[in-house]
N, C-alpha and C positions, 0 to 999 in steps of 0.2 A: 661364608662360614665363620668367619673371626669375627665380625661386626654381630652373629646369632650369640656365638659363644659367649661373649665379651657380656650380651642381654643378659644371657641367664644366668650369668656368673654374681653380674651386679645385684641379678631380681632372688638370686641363693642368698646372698650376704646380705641383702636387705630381711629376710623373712628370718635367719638366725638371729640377725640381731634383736627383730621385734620378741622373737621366743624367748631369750637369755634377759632380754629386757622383765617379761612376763612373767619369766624364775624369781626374779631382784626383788619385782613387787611383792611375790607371793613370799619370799623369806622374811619379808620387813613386816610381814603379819598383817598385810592387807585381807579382809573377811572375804570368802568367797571363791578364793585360789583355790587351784586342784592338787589333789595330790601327783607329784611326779612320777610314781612309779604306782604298781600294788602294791596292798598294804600285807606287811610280811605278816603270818599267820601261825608263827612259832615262838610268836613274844612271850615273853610272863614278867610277871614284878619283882622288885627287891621287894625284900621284908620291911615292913613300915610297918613298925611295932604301934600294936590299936589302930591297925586301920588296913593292912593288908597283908597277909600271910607271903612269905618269899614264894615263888615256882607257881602264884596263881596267874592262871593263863589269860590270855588277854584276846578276846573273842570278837571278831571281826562280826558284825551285828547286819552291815548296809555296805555298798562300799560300786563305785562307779555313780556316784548322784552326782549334777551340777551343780556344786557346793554343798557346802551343810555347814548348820551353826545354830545355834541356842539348844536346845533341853529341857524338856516339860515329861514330868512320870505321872500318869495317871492310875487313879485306882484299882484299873483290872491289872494295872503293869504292865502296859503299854505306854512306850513316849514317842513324844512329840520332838521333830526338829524339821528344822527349814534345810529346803532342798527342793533343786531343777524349779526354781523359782517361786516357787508357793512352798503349804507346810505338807509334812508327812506325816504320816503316823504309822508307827510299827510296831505289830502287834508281838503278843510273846512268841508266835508260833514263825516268829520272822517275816510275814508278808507285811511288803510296804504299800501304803494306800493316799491316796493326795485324798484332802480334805478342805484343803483352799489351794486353790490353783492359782493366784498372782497373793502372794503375800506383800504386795508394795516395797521390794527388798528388809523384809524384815530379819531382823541381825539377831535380838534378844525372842523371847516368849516369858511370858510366866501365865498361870491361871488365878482368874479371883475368885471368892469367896460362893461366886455365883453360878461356878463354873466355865466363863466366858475367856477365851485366850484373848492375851494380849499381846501386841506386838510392839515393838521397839522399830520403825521403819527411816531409812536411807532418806527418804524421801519427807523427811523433816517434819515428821508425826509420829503419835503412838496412840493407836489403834483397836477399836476391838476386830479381832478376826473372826472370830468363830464362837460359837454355830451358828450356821446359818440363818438372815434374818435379824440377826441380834449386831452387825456390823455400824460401825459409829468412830469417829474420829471426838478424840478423847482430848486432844491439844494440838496443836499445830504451832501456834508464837506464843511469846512471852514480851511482855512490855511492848505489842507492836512490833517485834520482829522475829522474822520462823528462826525457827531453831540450825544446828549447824547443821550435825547429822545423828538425832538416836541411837545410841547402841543399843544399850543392854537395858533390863529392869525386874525388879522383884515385887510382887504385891502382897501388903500387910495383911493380917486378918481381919482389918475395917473395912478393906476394899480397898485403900491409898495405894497408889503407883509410886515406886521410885525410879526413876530412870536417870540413865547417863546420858549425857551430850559433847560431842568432841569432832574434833577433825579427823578426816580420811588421813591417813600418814602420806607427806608429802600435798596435802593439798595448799593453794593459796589462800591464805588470809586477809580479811580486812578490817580497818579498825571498827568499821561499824557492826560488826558481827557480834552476837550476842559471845560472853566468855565459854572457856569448856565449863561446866557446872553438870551440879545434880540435881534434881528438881524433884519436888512430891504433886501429885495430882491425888488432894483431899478426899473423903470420898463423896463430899460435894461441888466436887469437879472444878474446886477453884484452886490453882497451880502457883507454888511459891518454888522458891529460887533456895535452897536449903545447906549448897556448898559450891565454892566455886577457889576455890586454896588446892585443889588437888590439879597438878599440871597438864595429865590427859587422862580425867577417867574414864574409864572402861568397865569390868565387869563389874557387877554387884549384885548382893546379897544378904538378906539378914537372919540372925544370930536364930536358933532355935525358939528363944523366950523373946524374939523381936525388941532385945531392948539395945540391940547395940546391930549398926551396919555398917559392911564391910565392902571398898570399892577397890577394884584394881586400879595402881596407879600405874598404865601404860610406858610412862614415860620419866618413870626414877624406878630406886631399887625397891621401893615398899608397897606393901598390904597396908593400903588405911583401912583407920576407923572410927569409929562418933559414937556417941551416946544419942539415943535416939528419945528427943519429946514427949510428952502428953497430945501435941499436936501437932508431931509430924517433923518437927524443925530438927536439926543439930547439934550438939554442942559436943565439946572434948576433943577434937581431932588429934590422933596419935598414927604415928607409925609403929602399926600393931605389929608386921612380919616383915622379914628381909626377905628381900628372892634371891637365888642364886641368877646373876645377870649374866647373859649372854647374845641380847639385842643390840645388834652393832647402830650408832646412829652419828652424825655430823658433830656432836656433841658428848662422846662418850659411851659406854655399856649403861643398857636401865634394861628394864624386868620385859619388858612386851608383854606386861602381864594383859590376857583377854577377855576370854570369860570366866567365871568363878559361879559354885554352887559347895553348897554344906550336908554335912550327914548332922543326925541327930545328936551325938554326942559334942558338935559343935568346931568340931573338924574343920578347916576349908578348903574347897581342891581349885587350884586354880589355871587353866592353860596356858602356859607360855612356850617359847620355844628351849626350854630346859626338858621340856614335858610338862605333864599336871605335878604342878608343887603342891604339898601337903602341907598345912599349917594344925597345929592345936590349938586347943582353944587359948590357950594364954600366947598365943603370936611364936612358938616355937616352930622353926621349920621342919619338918620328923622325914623329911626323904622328898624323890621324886619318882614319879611312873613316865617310859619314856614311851610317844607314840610309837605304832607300827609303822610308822613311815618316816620320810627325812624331812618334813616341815610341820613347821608349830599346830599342835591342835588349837582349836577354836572355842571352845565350849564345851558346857556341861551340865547334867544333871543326876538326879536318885531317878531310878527304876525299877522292871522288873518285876517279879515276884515278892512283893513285902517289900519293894523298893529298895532291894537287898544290893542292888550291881550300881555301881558307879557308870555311867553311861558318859560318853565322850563325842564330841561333833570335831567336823571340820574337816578341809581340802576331798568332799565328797564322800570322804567317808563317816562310819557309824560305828564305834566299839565300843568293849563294856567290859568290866572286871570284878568280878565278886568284891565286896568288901566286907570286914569285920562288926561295919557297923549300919546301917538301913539309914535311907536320906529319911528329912524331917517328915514326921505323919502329918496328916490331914493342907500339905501344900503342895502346888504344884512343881516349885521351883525349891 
């Protein structure tokens, strides 16, 4: 009976520590974590003057999916986000429906000009997903060697992809690995390298009038930004917005900023573990929304009705919050 006990005492404290293990990664803002509890369903906002009214409620939309993450509003006001492995889509009346069942862990979405989603994939490509039929791998390497891992990405009204590339936090490195960077995919599918000065970017998204793009920098305190080309390239980079930091890492407090998406007056809302920080358009920080739960959201997008609600991903869950002002028309993202 001691030599049983002794087993399952060992084989208890092995399996706690894998879990408290699995908490660590999901607070450090690894994509994909669960939420740890349910998501409380009594939340509402501070007042974020031009952009959210104090005491609006914050509406549990999806919530039990094997992750979630990125954010596409389509036309009838339904969005799109990734979840239980492939994408979803949920309709206004609430019913969730898969529309691609293995998304190749796709992290980002946006849609192009042509209607076709794209995905941002783990799996060191960026994709077209959907519709069916119309699926195609858009890039896979650059210079000869794949990519690290795809985040996120936004597409212009030419067609051009921009996408993020960075490490899994806490992954190994090596020197031959291509840098973190941002990269554009033409929309003659031929892929230039367009920033690589930002330490770990992450979310991104462009400006209403697409003249200026906006990437999370994962790993300091700021909101960049660029001036965006005649053909696609970069120039200017500033640190547009300060985040309120509270990502602990080996190195200090930075933002964990994740994914980011904008309304039409030019807003940006961005996921961190502060909650969605709110920037205006001249880089001021104007407040934060905090999740309904107690770990960092993931992503975002406009939806809804006239693409009136600010719609929110991550740790399985799907929420949404009225806002004052309707994400950009005629994009996906």
């Amino acid at each position: 009976m001691g030599t049983r006990t002794s087993l399952v005492t060992v084989i208890t404290l092995v399996c706690c520590t894998a879990l408290l293990a699995q908490g660590r990664e999901g607070r450090q803002g690894g994509r994909g974590a669960e939420v740890a509890q349910p998501p409380a369903t009594d939340k509402v906002t501070p007042d974020i003057p031009g952009v959210v009214k104090a005491g609006t409620k914050i509406e549990i939309v999806a919530s039990g999916l094997r992750g979630s993450d990125a954010g596409v509003g389509l036309p009838d006001g339904s969005f799109i986000a990734t979840g239980n492995g492939g994408v979803l889509k949920i309709g206004t009346d609430g019913k969730v429906t898969t529309i691609v069942d293995d998304s190749e862990q796709a992290a980002g979405l946006a849609m192009d000009p042509k209607g076709r989603l794209i995905g941002a994939q783990y799996t060191k490509k960026v994709s077209v997903l959907y519709p069916k039929g119309s699926e195609e791998t858009l890039t896979s390497s650059f210079d000869g060697k794949p990519y690290i891992r795809p985040n996120d990405l936004v597409v212009d009204k030419k067609g051009g992809v921009y996408f993020t590339d960075c490490y899994q936090i806490g992954a190994a490195r090596s020197p031959d690995d291509l840098p973190q960077a941002v990269y554009y995919i033409k929309p003659d599918k031929k892929v230039i390298r367009v920033a690589d000065d930002v330490r770990r970017p992450n979310g991104i998204v462009l400006s209403p009038d697409e003249k200026t793009l906006y990437v999370n920098d994962w790993d300091s305190p700021n909101l960049v930004s660029y001036d965006v080309q005649g053909d696609g390239s970069l120039k200017n980079r500033k640190n547009f917005g300060k985040f309120d930091v509270k990502q602990e890492t080996d190195h200090g407090l930075v933002s964990g900023g994740d994914g980011l998406c904008i309304d039409g007056a030019g807003n940006t809302f961005s996921t961190t573990p502060a909650g969605v920080q709110v920037f205006n358009a001249q880089g001021e920080h104007l407040g934060n929304i905090e999740a309904p739960y107690d770990m960092p959201p993931q992503n975002c997008g406009f939806a809804g009705p006239g693409k009136a609600y600010l719609y929110v991903t991550g740790r399985g869950v799907v929420w949404r919050v009225r806002t004052l002002n309707a994400g950009v028309k005629n994009r996906g993202k």
